[in-house]
N, C-alpha and C positions, 0 to 999 in steps of 0.2 A: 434483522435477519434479511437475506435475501431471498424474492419470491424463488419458488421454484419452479422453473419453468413445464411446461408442458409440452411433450414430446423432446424431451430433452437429448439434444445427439451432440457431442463435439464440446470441445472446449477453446476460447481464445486467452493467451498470455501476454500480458502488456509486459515492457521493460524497457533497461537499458541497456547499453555495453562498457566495461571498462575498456580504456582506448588510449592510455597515457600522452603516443605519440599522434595523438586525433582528436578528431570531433564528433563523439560518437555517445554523448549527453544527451542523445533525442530518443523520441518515444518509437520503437520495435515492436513489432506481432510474428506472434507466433502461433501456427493453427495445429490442435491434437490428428493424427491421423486419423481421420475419422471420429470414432468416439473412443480411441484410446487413451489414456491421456500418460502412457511411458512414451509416446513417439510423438515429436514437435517438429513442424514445418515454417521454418522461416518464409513472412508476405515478403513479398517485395520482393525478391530475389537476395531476403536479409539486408536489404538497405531501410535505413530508417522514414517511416512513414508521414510523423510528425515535428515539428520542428519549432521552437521558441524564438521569435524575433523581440524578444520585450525581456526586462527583467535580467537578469546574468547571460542571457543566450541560451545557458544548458539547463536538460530538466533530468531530474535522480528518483527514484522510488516511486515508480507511477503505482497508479493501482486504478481498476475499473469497476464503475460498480452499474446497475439498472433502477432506474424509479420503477416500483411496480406501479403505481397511480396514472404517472404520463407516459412511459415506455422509454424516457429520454436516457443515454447512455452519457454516462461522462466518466473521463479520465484525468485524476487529479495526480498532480504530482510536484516535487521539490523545486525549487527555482534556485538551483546551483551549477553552474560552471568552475570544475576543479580544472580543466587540460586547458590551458589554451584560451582562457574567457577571460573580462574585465576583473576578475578575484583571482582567478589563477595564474599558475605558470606555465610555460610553453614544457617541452618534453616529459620527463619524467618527476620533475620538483614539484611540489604543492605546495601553496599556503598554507601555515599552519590551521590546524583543525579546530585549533582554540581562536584565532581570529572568528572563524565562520559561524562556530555557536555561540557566541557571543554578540558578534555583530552582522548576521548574515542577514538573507531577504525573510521575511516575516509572510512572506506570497504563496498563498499556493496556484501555482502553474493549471489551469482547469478547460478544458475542451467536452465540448456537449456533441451529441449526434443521436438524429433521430432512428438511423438507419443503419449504424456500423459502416458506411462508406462516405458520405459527407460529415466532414467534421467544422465546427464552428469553432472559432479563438485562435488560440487561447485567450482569456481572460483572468484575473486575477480574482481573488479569495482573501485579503489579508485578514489571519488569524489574531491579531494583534489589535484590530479594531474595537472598540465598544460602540454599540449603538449610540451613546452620546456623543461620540466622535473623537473620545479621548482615547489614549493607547496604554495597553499594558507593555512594560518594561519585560521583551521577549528577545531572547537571541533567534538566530534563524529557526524555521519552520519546517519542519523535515519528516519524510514518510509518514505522510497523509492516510488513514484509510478511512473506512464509515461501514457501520451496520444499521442497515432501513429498521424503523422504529413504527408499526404501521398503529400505534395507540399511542405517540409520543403527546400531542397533546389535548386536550379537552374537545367534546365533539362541540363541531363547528369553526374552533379555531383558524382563523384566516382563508377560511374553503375545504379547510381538510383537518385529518388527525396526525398524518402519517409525517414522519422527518428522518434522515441523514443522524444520526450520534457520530460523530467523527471526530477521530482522536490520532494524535501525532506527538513530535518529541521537539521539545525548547527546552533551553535555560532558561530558567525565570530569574530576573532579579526584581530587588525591591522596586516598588513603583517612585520611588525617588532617586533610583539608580539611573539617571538618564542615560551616564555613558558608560555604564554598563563594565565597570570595575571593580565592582567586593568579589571578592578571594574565593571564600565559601559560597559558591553556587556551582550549580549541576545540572545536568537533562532528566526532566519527568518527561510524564508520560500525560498530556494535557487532554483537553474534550470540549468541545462545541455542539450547537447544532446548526443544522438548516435544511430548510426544503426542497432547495434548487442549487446548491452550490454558488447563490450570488451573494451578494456583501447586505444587499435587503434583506436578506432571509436568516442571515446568518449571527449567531448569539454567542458570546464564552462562555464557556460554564466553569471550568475548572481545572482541578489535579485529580490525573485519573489514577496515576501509580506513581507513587513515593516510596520508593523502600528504604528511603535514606543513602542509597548509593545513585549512580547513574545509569538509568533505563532510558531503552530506546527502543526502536523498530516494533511495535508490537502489530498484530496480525489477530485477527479474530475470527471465531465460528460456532454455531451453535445446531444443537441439534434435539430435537422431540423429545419431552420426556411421555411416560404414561398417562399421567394425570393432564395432559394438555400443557403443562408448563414446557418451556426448555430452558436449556443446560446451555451457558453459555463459557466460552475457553478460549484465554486470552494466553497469547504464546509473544516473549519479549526476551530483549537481549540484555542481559545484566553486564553491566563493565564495571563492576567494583567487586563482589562476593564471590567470582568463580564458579556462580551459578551458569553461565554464558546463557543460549537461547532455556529458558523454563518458559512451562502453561502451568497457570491456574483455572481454576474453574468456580460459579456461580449458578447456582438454580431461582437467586432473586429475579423478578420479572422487568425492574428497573436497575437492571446491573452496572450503570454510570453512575448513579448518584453516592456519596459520599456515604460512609458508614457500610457499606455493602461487604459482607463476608464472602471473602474468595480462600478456596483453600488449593493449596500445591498440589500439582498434578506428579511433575517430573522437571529434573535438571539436567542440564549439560547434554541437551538435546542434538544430536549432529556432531557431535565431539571426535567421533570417529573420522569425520571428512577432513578434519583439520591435521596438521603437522601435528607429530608428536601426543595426537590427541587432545591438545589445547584446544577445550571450551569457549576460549576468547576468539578463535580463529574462525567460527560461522555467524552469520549476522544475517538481517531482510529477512529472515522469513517469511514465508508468503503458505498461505494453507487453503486446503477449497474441497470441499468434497465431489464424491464420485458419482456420475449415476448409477453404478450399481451400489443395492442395498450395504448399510455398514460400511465405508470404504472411503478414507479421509486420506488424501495425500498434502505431505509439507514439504518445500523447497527452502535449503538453505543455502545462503550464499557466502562459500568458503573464501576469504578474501587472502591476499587484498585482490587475485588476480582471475582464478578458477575460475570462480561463478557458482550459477546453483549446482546441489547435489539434491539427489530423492527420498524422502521417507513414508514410508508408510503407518497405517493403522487400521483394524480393524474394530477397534474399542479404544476410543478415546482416551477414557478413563482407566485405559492400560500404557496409554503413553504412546511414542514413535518407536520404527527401529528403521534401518535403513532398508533402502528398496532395492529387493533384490529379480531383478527382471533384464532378462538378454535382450528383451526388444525395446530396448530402455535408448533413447535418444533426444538431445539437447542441444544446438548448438553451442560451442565452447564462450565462454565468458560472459554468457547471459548472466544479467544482474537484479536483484532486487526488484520486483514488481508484481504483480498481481495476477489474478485467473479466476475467470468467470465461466460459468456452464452455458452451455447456449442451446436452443433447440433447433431442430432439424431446414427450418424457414431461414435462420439465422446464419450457419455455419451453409447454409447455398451459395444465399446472398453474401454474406458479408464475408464470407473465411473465404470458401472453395474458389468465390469469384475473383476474391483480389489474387489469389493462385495462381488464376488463369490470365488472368489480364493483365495483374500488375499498376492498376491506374488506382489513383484515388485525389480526392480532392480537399485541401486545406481553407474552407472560409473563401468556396470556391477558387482557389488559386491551384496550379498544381504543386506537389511535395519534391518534387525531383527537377 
């Protein structure tokens, strides 16, 4: 789970842009007006903030998250260039989608920062590693996120308890598939962990969802039960059953490990933003709660060119509908990426000020 902060004001949105005829693969902020979070303010003057020199060039599906333990921020994301990069094509063509998950980067694309204004990296994360140094037979690595675990392992463990559960989407093939050619393989929904987002820390654990078809994108969140337990709600994109974006839900307290009973929340989540109503047409969701009490917002992103659209909830366990609010603002083609709550120290510093000023620094270099 993520802590929650104190004095909680504002929210920042990491992302991307689709850009066919661009280069437009890089990491984007967007700051809530205030602590609204229907009204979004492109940093930068909406030019992108962060940039990948390593790895494909372009990065997809960021997401941001906070160690409560060290305060450190990082933003993980895809290491794919579709427009215009060494896997892509220039204008409107694209590699096939079956080249990339099957043989794409295995990286996760990862940037730390103590402060919201200095950022350090990128660095890499391969999820494909074993601590013996041998590799799981994995197609590319795609939309990263993590939920803090602050009892994940035994007290004392390596200076602390607390770790990252972080899960994304691969093909798996057999581990004697080196090049990565049986027929029958598909995208789950996988799981690691780590403490710090580095490759020391970091462990595979497994298959996090297998429905027998192809899942992807999935987006998490949890919230308080009575009893001190919580409720955890895993929201993912079906490409085989017509189920499109569905959540399930879990009140296990180690809701990654195998065997764990999740039951169906809701289907065909956002179906309404898409053409024709086709379910297959949203994808990325991204979800994060509100600081006012009860109040859960989900971003899907209508493809292939839209971008996000808004849903609400006020009871989880009643599902989404769509958000219905005139002060509702976005700029157009925002893509697939994450939102974090911040508090009032935070959204000074690190939101209002980039506003005003415009500056920021990449691994001390400037981004622009």
């Amino acid at each position: 789970m993520e802590a929650q902060p104190t004095d909680p004001y504002g929210y920042l949105l990491v992302h991307f842009l689709e850009d066919p005829d661009g280069y437009a693969e890089r990491i984007y902020m967007d700051l809530s007006d205030g602590d609204n979070p229907h009204r979004w303010i492109p940093l930068n003057g909406g030019e992108p903030l962060l940039t990948s020199t390593i790895g494909t060039t372009g990065v997809r599906d960021p997401h941001i998250t906070r160690n409560p333990e060290t305060g450190v921020w990082t933003i993980v994301a895809t290491d794919l260039r579709v427009f215009g990069g060494a896997e892509g094509l220039s204008g409107r063509e694209m590699s096939s989608w079956h080249h990339w998950s099957r043989h794409g980067s295995t990286n996760l694309m990862v940037w730390q920062s103590d402060d919201l204004i200095h950022w350090t990296g990128p660095h890499t994360l391969d999820v494909a590693r074993r601590p013996d140094g041998s590799r799981l037979e994995l197609g590319m690595a795609w939309a990263c996120e993590s939920l803090w675990v602050p009892d994940y392992y035994p007290e004392g463990h390596d200076g602390g308890r607390g770790a990252f559960v972080i899960y994304w989407s691969s093909t798996v093939f057999p581990d004697d598939d080196r090049d990565h050619t049986t027929a029958d393989v598909r995208p789950k929904v996988l799981w690691g962990v780590t403490r710090d987002f580095t490759q020391d820390t970091y462990e595979y654990g497994g298959v996090f969802i297998d429905t027998g078809g192809d899942s992807i994108d999935t987006t998490m969140i949890q919230r308080p039960l009575p009893d001190g337990g919580r409720r955890t709600y895993r929201i993912t994109k079906d490409n085989a059953f017509g189920n499109g974006i569905w959540m399930d839900s879990t009140d296990a307290p180690r809701w990654w490990e195998p065997g764990t009973p999740w039951t169906t929340v809701q289907t065909r989540i956002g179906a309404e933003y898409a053409v024709g109503g086709d379910p297959g047409g949203v994808e990325g969701p991204a979800v994060f709660a509100s600081h006012s009490a009860d109040e859960w917002y989900l971003f899907v992103d209508v493809i292939p060119e839209i971008g996000y659209r808004p849903l609400v909830t006020d009871d989880l366990d009643a599902g989404w509908r769509p958000l219905q609010a005139e002060d509702y603002y976005l700029s157009p083609h925002t893509k697939h990426g994450g939102v974090i709550g911040l508090t009032r120290a935070d959204y000074e510093r690190g939101g209002y000020g980039w506003l005003l000023t415009r500056t920021l620094t990449n691994g001390g270099g400037p981004t622009r």
